[in-house]
Structure formats: structure tokens, C-alpha cells
C-alpha positions in Angstrom: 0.0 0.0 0.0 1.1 3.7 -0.5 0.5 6.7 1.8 1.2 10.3 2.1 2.1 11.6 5.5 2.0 15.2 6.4 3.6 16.6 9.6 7.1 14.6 10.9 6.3 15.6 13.9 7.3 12.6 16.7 3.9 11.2 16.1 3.9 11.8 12.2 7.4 10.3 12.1 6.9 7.3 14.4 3.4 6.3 12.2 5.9 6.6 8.8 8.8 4.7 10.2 6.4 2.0 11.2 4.5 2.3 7.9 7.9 1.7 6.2 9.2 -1.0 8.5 5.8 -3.2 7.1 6.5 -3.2 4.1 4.8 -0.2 2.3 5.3 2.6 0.4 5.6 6.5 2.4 6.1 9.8 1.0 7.0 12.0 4.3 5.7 15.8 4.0 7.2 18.2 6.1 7.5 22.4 6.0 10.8 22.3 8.3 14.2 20.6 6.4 15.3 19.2 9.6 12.6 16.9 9.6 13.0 16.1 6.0 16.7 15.4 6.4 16.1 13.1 9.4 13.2 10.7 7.9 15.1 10.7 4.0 16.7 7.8 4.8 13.6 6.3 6.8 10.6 6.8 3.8 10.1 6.2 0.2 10.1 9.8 -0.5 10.9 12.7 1.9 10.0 16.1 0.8 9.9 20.1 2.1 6.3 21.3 1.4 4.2 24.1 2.9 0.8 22.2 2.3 -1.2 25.0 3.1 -0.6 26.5 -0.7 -3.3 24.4 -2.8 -0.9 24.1 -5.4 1.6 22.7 -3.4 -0.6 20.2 -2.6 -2.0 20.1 -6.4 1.3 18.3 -7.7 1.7 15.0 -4.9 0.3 11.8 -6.2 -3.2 12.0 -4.4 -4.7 9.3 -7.1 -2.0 7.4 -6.5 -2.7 6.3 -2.8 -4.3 4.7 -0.5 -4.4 7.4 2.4 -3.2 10.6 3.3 -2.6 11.3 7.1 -2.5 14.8 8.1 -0.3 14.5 11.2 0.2 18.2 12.1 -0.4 18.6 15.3 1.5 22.2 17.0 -0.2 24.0 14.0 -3.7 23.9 14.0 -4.3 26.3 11.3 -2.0 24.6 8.9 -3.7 21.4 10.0 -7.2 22.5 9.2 -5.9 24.6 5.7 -3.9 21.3 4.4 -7.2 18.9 5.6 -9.4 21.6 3.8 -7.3 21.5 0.4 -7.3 17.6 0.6 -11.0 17.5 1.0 -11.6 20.1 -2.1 -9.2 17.9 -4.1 -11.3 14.8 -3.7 -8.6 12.6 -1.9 -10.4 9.1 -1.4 -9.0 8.3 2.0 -8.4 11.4 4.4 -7.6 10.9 8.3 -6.8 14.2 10.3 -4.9 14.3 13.8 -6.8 16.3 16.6 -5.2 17.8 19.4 -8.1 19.4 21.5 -11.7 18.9 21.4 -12.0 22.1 19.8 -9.4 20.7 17.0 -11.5 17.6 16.7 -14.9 19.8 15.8 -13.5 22.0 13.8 -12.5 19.1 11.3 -15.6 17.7 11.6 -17.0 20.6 10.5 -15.0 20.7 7.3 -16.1 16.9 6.5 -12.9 15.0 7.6 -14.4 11.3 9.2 -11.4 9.7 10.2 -9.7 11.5 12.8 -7.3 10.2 14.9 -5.7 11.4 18.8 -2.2 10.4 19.2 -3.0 10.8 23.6 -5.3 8.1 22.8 -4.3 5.9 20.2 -0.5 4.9 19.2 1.2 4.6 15.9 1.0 0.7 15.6 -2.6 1.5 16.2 -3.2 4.0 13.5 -1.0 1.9 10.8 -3.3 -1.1 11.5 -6.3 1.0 10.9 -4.8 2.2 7.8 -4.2 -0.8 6.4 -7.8 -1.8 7.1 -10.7 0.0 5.9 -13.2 -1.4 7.4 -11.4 -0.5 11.0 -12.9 1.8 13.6 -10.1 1.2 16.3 -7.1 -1.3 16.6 -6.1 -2.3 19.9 -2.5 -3.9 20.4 -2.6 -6.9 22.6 0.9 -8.0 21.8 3.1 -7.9 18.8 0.7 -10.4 16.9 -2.4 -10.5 18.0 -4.9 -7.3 18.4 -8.7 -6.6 19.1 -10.2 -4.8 15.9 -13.2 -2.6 16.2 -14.7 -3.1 12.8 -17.7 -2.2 10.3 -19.1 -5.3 9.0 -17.7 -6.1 5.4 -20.5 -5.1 2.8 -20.3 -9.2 2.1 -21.5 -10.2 4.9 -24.3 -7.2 5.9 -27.8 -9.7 5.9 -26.1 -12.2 7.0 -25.8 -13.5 11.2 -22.9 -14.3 13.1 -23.5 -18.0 12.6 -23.5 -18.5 9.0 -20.1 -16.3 9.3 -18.5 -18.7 11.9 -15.6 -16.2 12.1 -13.3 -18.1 14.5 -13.9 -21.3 12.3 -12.8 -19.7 8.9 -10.7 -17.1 10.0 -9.2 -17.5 13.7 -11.4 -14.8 15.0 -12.4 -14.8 19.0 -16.0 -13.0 18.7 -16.2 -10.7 21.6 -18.9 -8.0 21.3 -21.1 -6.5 18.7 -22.4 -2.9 18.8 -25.6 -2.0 17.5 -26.9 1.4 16.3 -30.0 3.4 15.1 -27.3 5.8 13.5 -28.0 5.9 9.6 -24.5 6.6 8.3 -21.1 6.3 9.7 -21.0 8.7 11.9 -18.2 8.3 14.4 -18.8 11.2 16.8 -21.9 9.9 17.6 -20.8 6.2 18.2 -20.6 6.5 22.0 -24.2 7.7 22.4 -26.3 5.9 20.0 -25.0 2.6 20.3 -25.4 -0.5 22.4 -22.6 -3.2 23.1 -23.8 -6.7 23.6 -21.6 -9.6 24.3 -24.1 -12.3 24.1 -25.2 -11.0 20.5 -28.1 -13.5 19.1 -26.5 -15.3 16.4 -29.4 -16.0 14.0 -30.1 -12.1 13.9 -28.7 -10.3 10.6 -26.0 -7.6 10.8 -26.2 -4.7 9.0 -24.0 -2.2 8.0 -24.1 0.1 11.0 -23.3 -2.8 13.3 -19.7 -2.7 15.0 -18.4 -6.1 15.3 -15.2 -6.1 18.1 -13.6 -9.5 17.6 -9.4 -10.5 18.9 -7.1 -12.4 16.7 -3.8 -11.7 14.2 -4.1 -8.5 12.0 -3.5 -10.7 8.7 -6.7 -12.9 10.0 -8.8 -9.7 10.3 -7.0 -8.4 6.5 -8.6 -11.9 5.5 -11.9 -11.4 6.8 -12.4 -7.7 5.8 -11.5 -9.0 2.3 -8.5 -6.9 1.8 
């Protein structure tokens, strides 16, 4: 997979080393050199940018990938400029960094879905989510197994938990399933329309605003998200 990060920052950094250490492609963004120079040797690509010019922003290979973090974090009006330009340009996958509630609302605002908290989550958390689309929240357990928040796979919506027989196929421990009379994907309302059960009828259907939470190895998940 490829992906664009902006802001080498120690949490922007951290999330492209770690990108790059698994094997995928990272162009690292940064407006101060010293940050370039440090992570040129660590990325696929390590460029000086001010993303906040649109056509700046207009020449990187936005078709080209599969995400683009915006990791700024000290700057909030740079963050919210570059998040804005990225949203105008169409990017398919866009996930913001907040630092302050505020932060976190103001993107909202401006249509960005996917934002992420580096207080809350860690690097090895974000990458996983990356690299699954279907993810709401990765939670490291140890170095191979995790406990994935996910949407259910638009294969398996109408379907119940028993036809699936996730930890026969795929090596999946079931542990909870959130249901929700949310219409759309909405993740700021998650923790106030939804209910978590972890004796979940298994004849009932999912459907696609259902939140299954199951523990096993990222590449088992990968298999049963399809990707």
C-alpha cells in the first residue's frame, strides 16, 4: 500500500517509520528541512512542502494512494488549511490528527471522518487502521495479536454471526457487537447511539451500521475484511 504523510512531527514520524518497517510505500511531507533530512533515509520519499498553498498540494500523487494522514499537530491552522485542500481535491481516504476537542470539531466541520488522537491511540494502532478500511479502532494486545473494532464487510451485511463462523474460517475470538440506530457512519456519535452486547443472538442479521469487536492476528482480520 502507499501513503502520504503530512507533519514529521514525533507522532507523524513514528506512524511513517512503522508504515515503512511493514513493508509499504511513504512519502513524508514536512515544511521544516530538519525533519526532511532526518526521515530521508527512513521513507520512500521525503520532501519540504508548505501544504497550506493548494498548489503545493495540487502536484503529490493524491490518485495514486491509498491514504493521506494529516499528522500536524503544534499547527492547528496549517492542519485545518492542508485537511481543507485535501478535501476540495477529492482525496479518497483522508484521516486528520486532533489535538483538542476544539481541533476535533473544527474538522468535523469541514467533513474530515477519520480522525485520529495520538494521547489516545498509538502509531501501531493508526497503521493497523490504515491498512484496514473497514477498522474503527485497533487495539494492540501484543506484537501479533490485536482486538479490531470493525464495520461489517458489505459481504457479509444480511447475514448472522453464525453462517459467518468467524473463528472457524478465520481464527477470530468474537467478543462483542455494537448495534446502532445511527443511519450513516457517523463516528462522533458512536458513543451515544450505540449498544454493546456480548451475548449477541446469532441467528439475527447484521447490517451495515453494526460494530463487530472481535481479537485475533491483523493478517486474519486483513482476511476477513476482504482486503
Amino acid at each position: 500500500m502507499k501513503f502520504i504523510i503530512i507533519g514529521l512531527g514525533y507522532f507523524g514520524s513514528k506512524l511513517a517509520n512503522l508504515l515503512t518497517q511493514q513493508g509499504h510505500e511513504v512519502i513524508g511531507i514536512d515544511n521544516r528541512s530538519d525533519r526532511v533530512e532526518e526521515m530521508k533515509d527512513s521513507v520512500s520519499i521525503a520532501m519540504e512542502m508548505d501544504t497550506t498553498f493548494e498548489n503545493a498540494v495540487k502536484s503529490l500523487p493524491l490518485d495514486d494512494v491509498d491514504a493521506v494522514v494529516v499528522a500536524i499537530g503544534e499547527d492547528i491552522s496549517s492542519s485545518i488549511l492542508t485537511l481543507a485542500i485535501l478535501k476540495n481535491q477529492n482525496v479518497s481516504r483522508i484521516i486528520g490528527r486532533s489535538i483538542s476537542p476544539l481541533h476535533h470539531n473544527i474538522l468535523r466541520q469541514i467533513g474530515i471522518e477519520e480522525i485520529v488522537n495520538p494521547e489516545e491511540e498509538t502509531a501501531f494502532s493508526v497503521s493497523s487502521v490504515l491498512q484496514l478500511k473497514n477498522a474503527l479502532k485497533i487495539t494492540e494486545i501484543d506484537h501479533e495479536n490485536v482486538i479490531a473494532e470493525l464495520y461489517i464487510p458489505q459481504k457479509y451485511v444480511g447475514h448472522n454471526l453464525e453462517s459467518i463462523n468467524i473463528e472457524k474460517r478465520f481464527g477470530l475470538k468474537f467478543i462483542a457487537l455494537k448495534t446502532s440506530t445511527v443511519s450513516q457512519k457517523s463516528i462522533a456519535l458512536l458513543s451515544q447511539k450505540r449498544k454493546t452486547y456480548f451475548n449477541f443472538d446469532n441467528q439475527v442479521p447484521l447490517n451495515t451500521q453494526d460494530i463487530l469487536i472481535v481479537a485475533g492476528k491483523l493478517n486474519d482480520i486483513r482476511k476477513f475484511t476482504g482486503e
